[in-house]
C-alpha angles and dihedrals in degrees: 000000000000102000093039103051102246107105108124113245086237092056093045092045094050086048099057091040095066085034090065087044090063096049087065097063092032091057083054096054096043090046089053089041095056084044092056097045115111104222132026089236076068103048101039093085083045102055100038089060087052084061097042090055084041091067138018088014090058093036085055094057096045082046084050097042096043082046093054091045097235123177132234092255096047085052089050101044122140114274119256116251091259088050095050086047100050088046096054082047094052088046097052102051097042085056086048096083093217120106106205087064087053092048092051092052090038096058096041083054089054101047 
């Protein structure tokens, strides 16, 4: 329906709205990956795709949402249940401290 140009703008709205709320959460775990890593050979590609989310990623979800014409209570909704869940994930292994446990829940985020 993508690709094609079907999806409806609700299904894509509600979409992007639980999306943002992920990046949230996401921005936390990454922060607290590039923290924990030992060298700065090994935080730099972290930290420039926290700045890469930072920016342009976040600017395209406020331009989706404007373009959609969401309001602010569509934008605020309440997060889904998975949503919920993969936030608590991406929170608690950020708090962890160790870094192996960041990396596993980061890369399952990113693929």
């Amino acid at each position: 329906q993508l690709a094609d140009g079907t999806l409806p703008n609700a299904t894509l709205a509600r979409y992007l709205v639980q999306d943002h709320k992920f990046v949230d959460a996401f921005m936390v775990l990454l922060a607290s990956m590039v923290a924990h890593a030992p060298t700065l050979e090994d935080r730099v590609p972290g930290a420039r795709f926290l700045g890469l989310i930072a920016g342009d990623e976040n600017s395209y979800f406020l331009r989706s949402f404007d373009a959609l014409g969401l309001s602010e209570a569509e934008i605020n909704a309440p997060p889904a249940p998975v949503t919920k869940r993969f936030d608590a994930l991406m929170r608690s292994a950020a708090a962890s401290g160790k870094l192996h446990e960041m990396l596993a829940v980061l890369v399952v985020a990113e693929w």
